[in-house]
MDTraj code that builds the backbone (N, CA, C; nanometers):
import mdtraj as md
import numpy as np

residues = "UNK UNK UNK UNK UNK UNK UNK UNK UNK UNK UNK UNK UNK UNK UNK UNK UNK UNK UNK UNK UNK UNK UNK UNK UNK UNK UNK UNK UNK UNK UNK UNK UNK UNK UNK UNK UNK UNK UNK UNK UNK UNK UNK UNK UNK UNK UNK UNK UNK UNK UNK UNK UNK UNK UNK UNK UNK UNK UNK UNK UNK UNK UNK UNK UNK UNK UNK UNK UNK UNK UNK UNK UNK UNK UNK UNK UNK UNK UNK UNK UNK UNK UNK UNK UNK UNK UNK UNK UNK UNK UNK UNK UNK UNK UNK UNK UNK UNK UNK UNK UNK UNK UNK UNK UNK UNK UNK UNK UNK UNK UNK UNK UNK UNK UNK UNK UNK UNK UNK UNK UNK UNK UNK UNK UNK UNK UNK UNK UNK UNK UNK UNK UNK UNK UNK UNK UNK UNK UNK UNK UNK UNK UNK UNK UNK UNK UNK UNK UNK UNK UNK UNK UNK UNK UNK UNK UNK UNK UNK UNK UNK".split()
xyz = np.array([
    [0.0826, -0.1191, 0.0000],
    [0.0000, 0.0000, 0.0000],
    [0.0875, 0.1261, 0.0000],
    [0.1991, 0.0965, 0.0550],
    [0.2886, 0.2441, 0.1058],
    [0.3325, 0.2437, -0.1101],
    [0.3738, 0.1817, -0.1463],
    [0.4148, 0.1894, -0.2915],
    [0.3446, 0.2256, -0.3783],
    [0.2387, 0.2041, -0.3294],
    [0.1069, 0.2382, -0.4340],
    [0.0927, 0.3971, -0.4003],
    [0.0866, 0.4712, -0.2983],
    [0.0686, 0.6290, -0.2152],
    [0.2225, 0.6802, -0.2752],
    [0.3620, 0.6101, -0.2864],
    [0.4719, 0.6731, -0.2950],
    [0.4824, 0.7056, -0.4738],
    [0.3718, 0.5987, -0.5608],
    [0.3484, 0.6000, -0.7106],
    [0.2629, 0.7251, -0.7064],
    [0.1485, 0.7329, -0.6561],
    [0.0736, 0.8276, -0.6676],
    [0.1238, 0.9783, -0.6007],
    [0.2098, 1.0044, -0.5233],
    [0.2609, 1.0885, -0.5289],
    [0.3532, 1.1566, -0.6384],
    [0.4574, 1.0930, -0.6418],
    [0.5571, 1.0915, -0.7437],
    [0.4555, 1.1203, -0.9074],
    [0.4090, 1.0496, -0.9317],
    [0.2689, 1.1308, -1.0600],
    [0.2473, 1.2294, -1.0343],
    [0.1620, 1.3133, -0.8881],
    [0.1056, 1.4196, -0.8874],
    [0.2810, 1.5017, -0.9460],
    [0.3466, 1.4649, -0.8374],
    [0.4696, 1.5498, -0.8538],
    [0.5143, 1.5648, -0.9968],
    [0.4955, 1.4992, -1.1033],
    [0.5624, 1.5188, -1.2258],
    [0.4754, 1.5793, -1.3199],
    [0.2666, 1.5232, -1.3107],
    [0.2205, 1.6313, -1.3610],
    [0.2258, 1.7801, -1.2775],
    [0.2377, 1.7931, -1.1600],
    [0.2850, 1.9090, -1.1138],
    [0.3939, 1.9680, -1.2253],
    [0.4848, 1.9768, -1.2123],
    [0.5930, 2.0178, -1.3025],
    [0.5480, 2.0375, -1.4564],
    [0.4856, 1.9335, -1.5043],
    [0.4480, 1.9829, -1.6615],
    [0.2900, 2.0454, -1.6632],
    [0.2282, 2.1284, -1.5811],
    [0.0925, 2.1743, -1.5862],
    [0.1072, 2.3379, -1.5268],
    [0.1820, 2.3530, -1.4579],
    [0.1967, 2.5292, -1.4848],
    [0.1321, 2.6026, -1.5350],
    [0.0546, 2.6883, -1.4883],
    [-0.0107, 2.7890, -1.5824],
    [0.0455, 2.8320, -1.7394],
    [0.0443, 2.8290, -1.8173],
    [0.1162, 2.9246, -1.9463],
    [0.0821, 3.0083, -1.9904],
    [0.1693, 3.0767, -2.0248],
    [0.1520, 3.2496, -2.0863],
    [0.0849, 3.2557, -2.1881],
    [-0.0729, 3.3370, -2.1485],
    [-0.1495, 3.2939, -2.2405],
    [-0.2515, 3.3747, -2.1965],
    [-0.3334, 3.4077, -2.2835],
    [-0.4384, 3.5077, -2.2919],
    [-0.5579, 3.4471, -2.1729],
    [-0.6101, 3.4937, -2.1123],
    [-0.7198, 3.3934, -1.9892],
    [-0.7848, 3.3353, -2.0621],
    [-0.7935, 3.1819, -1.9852],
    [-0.8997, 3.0921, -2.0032],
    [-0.8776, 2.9819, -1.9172],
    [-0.9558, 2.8888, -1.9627],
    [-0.9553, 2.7803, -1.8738],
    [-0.7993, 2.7447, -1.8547],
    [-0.8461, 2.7298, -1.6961],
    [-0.6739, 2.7293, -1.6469],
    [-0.5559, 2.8496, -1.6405],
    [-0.6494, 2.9322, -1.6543],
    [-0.5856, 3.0940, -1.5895],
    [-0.5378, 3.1300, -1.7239],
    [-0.4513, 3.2447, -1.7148],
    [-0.4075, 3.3635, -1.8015],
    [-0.3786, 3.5183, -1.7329],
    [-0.3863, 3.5659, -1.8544],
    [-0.3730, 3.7317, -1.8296],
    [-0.4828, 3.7511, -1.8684],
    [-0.4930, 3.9027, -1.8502],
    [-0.5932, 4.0032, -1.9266],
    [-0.5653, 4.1112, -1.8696],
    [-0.6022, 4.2394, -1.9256],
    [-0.6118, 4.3591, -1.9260],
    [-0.7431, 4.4208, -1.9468],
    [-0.7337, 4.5369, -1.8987],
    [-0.8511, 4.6511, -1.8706],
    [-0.8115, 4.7873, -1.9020],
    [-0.8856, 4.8591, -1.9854],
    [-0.8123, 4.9596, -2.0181],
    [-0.8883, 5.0788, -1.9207],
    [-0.8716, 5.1977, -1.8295],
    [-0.8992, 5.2731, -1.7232],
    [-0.8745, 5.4081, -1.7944],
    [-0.7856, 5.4571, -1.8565],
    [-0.7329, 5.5877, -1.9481],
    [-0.6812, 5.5094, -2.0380],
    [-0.6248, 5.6616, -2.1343],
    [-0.5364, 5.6205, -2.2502],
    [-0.4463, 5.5713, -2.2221],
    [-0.3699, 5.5953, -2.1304],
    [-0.2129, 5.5465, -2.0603],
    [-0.2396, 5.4623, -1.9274],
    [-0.3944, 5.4366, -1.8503],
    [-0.3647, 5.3468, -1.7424],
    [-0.4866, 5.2201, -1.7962],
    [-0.3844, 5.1302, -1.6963],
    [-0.4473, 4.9921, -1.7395],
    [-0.4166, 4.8995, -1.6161],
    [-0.5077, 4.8087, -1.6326],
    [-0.4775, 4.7150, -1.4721],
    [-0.4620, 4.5937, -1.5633],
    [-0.3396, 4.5264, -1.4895],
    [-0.3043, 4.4129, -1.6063],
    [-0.3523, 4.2669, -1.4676],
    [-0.4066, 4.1791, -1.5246],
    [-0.4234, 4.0665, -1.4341],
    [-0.3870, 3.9128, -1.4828],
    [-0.2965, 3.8448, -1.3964],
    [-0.2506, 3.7172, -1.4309],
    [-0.3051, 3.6206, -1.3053],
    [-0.3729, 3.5292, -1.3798],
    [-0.4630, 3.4266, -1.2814],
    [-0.3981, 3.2970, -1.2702],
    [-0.3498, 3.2337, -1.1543],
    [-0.2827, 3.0949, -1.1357],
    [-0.3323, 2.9716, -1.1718],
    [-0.3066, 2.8614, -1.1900],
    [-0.4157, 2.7330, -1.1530],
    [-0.2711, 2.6774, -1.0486],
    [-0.3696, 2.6168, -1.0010],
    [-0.3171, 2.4947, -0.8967],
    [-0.1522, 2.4320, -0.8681],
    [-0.1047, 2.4846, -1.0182],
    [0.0625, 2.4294, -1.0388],
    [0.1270, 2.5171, -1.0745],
    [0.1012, 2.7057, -1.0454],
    [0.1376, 2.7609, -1.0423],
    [0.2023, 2.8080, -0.9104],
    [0.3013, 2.8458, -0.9324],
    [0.3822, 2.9383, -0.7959],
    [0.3137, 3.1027, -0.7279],
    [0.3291, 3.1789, -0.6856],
    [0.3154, 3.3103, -0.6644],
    [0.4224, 3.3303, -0.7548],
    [0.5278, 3.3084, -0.7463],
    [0.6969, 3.4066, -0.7973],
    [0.6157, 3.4165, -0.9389],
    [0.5712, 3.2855, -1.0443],
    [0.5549, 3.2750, -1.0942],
    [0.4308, 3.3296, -1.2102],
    [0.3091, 3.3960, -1.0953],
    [0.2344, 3.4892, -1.1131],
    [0.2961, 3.6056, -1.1464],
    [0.3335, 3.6836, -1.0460],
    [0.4167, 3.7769, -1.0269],
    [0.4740, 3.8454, -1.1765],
    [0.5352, 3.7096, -1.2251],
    [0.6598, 3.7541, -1.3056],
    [0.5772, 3.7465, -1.4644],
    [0.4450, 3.6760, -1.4551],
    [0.3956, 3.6593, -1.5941],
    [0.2947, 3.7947, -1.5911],
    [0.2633, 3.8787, -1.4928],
    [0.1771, 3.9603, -1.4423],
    [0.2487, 4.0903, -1.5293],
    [0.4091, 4.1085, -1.4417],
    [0.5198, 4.1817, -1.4641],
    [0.5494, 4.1710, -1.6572],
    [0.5423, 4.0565, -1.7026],
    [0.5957, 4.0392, -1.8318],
    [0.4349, 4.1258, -1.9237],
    [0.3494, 4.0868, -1.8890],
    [0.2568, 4.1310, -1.9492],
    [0.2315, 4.3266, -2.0103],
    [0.2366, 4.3440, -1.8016],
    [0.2622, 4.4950, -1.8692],
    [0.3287, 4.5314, -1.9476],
    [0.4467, 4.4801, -1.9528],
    [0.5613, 4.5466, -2.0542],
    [0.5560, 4.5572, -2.2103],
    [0.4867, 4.4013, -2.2054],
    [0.4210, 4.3744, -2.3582],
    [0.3069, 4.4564, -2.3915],
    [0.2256, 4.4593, -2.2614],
    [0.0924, 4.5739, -2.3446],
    [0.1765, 4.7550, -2.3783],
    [0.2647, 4.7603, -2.2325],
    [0.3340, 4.9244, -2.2609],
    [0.3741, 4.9028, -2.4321],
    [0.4680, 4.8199, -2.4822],
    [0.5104, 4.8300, -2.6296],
    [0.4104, 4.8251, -2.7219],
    [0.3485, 4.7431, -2.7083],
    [0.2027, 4.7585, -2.8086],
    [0.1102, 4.8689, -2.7876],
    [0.1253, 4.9192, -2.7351],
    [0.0104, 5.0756, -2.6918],
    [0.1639, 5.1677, -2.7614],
    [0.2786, 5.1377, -2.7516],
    [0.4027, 5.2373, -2.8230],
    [0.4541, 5.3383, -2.7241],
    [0.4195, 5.2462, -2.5848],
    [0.5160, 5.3176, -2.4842],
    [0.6212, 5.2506, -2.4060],
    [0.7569, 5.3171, -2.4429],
    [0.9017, 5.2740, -2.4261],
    [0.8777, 5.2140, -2.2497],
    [0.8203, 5.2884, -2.1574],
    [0.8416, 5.2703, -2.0504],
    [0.6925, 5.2745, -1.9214],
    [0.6957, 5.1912, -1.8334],
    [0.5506, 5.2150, -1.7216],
    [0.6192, 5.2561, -1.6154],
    [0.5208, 5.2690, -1.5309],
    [0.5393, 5.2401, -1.3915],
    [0.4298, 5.2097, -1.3225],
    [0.4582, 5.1157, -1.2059],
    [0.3377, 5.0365, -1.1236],
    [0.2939, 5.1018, -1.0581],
    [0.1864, 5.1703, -1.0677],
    [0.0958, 5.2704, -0.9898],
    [0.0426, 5.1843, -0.8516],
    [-0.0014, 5.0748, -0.8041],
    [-0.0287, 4.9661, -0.7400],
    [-0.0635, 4.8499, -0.7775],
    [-0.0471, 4.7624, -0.6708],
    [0.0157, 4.6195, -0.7056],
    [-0.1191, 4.5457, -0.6199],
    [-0.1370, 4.4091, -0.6489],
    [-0.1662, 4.3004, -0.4973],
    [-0.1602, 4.1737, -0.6101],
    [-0.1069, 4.1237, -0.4881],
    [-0.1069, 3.9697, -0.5052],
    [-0.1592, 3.9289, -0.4253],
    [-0.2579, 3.7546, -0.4558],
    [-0.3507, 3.6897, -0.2963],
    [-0.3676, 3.5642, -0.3904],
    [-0.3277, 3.4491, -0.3162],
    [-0.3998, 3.3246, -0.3370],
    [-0.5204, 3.2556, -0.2681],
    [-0.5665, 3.2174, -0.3652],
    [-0.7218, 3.1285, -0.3291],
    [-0.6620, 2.9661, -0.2712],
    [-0.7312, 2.9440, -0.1777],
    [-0.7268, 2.7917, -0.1771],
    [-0.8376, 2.7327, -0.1405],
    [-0.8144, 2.5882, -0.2110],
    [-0.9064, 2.5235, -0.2322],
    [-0.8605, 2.3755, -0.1525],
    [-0.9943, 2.3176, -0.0965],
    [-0.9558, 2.1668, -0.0746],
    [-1.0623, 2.0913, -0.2232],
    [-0.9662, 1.9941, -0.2471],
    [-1.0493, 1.9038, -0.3351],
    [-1.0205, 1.7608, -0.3155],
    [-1.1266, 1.7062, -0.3852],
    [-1.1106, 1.5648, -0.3628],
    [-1.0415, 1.4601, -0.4762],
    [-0.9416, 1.3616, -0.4171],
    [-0.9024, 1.2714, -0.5471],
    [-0.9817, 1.1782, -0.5936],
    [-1.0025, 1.1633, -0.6853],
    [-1.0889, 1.0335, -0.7945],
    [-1.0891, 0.9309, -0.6843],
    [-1.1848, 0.8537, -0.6520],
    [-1.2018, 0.7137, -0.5820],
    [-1.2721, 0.6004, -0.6424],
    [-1.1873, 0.4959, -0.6243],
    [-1.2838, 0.3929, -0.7042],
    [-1.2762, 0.2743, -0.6098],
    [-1.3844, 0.1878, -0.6653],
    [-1.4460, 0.0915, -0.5285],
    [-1.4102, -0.0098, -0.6387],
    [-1.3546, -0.1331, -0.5518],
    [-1.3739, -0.3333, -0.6508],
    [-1.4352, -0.3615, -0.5889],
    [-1.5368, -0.4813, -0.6127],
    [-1.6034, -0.5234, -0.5592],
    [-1.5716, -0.6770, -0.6121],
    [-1.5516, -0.7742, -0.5349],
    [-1.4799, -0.9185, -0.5862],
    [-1.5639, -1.0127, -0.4654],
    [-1.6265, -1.1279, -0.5628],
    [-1.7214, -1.1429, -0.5179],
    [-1.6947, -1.3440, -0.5207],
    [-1.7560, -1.4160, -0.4475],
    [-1.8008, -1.5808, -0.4638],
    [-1.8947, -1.6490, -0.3944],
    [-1.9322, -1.7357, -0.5011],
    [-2.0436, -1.8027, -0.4272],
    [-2.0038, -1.9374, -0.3996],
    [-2.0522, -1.9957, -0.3337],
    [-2.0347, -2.1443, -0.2798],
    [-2.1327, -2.2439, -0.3391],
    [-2.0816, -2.3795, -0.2652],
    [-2.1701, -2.4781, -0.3542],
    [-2.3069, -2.4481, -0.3383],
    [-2.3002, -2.3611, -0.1777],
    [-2.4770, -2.3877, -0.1507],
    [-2.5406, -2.2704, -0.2056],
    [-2.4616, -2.1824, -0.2757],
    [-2.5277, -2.0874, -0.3064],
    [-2.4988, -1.9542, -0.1795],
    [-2.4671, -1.9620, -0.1363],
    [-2.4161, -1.8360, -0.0441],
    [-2.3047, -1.7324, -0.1384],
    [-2.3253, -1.6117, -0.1016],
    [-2.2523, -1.5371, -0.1824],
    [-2.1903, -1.4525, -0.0606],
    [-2.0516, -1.4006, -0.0843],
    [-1.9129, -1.3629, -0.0097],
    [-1.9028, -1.2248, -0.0458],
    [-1.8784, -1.1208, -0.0550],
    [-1.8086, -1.0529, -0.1041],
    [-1.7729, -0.9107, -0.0539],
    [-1.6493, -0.9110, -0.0929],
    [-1.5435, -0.7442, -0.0243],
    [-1.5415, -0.6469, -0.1191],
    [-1.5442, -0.5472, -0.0544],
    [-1.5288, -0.4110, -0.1083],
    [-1.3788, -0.3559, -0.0930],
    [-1.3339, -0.3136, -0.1949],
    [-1.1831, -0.2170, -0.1240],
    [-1.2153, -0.1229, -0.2130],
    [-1.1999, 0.0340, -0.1308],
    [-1.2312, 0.1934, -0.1924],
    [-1.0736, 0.2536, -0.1488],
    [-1.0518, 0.2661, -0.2957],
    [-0.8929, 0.4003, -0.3151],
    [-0.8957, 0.4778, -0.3101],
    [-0.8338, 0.5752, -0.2765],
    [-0.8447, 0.7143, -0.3520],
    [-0.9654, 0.7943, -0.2394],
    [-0.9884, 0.9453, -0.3456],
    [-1.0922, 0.9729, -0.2220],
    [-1.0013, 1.0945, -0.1315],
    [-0.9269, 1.0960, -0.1696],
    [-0.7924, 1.1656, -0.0124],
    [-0.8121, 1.3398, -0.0621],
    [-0.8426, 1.4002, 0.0315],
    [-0.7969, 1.5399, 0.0111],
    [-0.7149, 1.6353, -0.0552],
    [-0.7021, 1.7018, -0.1234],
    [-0.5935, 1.7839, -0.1814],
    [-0.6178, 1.9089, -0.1634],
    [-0.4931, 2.0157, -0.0861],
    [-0.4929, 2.1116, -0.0866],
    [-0.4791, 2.1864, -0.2143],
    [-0.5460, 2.3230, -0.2513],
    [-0.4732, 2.3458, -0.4185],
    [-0.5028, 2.4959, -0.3801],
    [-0.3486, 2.5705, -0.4230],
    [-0.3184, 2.7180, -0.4371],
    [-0.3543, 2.7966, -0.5840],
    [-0.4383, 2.8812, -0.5917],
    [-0.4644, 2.9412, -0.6846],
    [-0.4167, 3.1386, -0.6872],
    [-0.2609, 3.1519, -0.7013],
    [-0.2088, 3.2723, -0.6883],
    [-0.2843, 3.3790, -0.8334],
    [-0.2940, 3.4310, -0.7674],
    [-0.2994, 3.5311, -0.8700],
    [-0.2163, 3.6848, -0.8646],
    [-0.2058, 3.7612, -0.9252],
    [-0.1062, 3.8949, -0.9319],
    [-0.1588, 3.9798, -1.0226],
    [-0.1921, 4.1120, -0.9878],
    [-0.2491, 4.2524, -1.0336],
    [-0.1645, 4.3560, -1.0760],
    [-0.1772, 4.4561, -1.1176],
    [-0.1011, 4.5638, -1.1437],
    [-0.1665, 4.6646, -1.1598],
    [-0.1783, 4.8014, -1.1624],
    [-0.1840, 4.9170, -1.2083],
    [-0.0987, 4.9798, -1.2445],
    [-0.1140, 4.9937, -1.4050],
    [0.0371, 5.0989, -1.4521],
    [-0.0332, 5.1961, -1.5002],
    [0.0658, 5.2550, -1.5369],
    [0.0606, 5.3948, -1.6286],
    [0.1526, 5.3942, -1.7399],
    [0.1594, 5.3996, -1.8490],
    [0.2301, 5.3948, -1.9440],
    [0.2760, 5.5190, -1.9808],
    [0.4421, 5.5451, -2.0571],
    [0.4819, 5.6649, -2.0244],
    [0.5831, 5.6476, -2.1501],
    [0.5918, 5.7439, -2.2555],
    [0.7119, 5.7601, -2.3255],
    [0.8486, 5.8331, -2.3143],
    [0.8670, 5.8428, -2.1728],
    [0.9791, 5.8980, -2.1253],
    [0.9574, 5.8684, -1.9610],
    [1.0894, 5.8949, -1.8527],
    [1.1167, 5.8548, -1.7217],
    [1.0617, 6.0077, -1.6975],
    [0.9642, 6.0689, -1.6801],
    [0.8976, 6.2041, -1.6219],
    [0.9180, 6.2360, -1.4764],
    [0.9046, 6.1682, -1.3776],
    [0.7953, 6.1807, -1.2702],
    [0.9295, 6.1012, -1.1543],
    [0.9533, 6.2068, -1.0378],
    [1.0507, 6.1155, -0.9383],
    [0.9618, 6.0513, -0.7752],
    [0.8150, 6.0504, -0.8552],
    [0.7397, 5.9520, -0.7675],
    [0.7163, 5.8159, -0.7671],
    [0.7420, 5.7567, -0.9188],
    [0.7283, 5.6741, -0.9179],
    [0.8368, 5.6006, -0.9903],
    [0.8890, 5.4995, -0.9826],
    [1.0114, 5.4168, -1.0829],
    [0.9743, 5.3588, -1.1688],
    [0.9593, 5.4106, -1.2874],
    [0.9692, 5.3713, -1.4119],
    [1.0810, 5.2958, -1.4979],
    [0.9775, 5.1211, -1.5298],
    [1.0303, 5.0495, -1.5423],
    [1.0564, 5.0103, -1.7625],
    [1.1769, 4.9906, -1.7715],
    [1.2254, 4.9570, -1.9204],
    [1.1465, 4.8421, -1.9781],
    [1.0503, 4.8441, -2.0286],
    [0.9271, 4.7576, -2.1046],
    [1.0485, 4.6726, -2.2496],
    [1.1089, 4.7015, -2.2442],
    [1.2009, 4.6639, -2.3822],
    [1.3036, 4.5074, -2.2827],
    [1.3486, 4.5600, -2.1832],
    [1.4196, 4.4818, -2.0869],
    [1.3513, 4.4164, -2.0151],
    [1.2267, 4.4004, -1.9853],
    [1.1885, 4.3193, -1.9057],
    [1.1163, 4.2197, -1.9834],
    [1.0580, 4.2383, -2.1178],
    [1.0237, 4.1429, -2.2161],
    [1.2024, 4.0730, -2.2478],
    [1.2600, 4.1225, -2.2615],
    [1.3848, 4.0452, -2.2662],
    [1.4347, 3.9687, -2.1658],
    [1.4192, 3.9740, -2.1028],
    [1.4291, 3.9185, -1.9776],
    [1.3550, 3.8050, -1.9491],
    [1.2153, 3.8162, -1.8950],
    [1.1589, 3.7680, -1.8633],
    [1.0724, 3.6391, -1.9781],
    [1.1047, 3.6870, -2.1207],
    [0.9919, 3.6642, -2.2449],
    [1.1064, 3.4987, -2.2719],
    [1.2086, 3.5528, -2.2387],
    [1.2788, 3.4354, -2.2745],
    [1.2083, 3.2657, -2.1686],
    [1.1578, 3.3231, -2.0751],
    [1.1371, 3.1843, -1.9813],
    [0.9966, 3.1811, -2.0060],
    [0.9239, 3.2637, -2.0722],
    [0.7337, 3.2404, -2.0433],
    [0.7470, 3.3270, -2.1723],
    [0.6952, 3.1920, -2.2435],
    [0.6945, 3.1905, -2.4155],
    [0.5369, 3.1451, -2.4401],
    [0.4658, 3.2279, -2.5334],
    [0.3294, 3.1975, -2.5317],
    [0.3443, 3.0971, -2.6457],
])
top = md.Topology()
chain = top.add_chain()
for i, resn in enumerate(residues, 1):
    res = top.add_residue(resn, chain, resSeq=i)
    for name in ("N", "CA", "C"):
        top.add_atom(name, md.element.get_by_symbol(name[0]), res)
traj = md.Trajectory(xyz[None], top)
């Protein structure tokens, strides 16, 4: 039984690793999106699923603005305000019942049940916000205005849509 729980771990653990949210417009199983507020402000939002990290929100949240600042044709933002918050969820694993059964000469019938599965799962759903302002020059010594050209370079290289 312990081999069978150390298999079924080791699975979760590897689709863990290949199920990550991906950089990708929202939908089933999270994404980004944007909202446009002015000509130059916008709240950018990146939604987790379950095999996502926070860092990992964060940074696809971060990559986004930069990509919308260049496509709107502004060199540079800055994060007017931020939040990040994860959801959690308990859920349940798939369970399945055998049922194995015999009868005897006299006709009497025997039979056991064994039920798998069924076990709890905790599941983190991060998500990460932004408010920018988009800006074609470093103006303003309130806020730090960030290089939209460098942080798609940066960041575009690891979260490829």
């Amino acid at each position: 039984m312990k081999l069978v729980r150390l298999a079924a771990v080791l699975a979760i653990a590897l689709a863990a690793a290949a199920c990550s949210t991906p950089y990708k417009s929202n939908g089933i199983g999270g994404g980004f999106s944007e909202t446009r507020r002015a000509d130059d402000i916008y709240v950018v939002r990146f939604q987790g699923n379950g095999f996502t990290s926070n860092a990992e929100a964060e940074e696809m949240v971060l990559l986004r603005a930069a990509e919308l600042s260049l496509e709107k044709g502004y060199p540079y933002f800055a994060v007017l305000n931020e939040r990040s918050q994860t959801s959690t969820a308990v859920l349940a694993s798939p369970a399945q019942s055998v049922t194995t059964g015999t009868i005897d000469r006299w006709g009497s019938y025997r039979a056991t049940t064994v039920t798998t599965g069924g076990s709890p799962i905790m599941a983190s759903f991060p998500s990460a916000t932004l408010h920018i302002g988009l800006a074609k020059e470093k103006f303003s010594q309130n806020y730090q205005f960030l290089d939209a050209d460098s942080i798609v370079a940066d960041l575009g290289k690891k979260y490829k849509r």
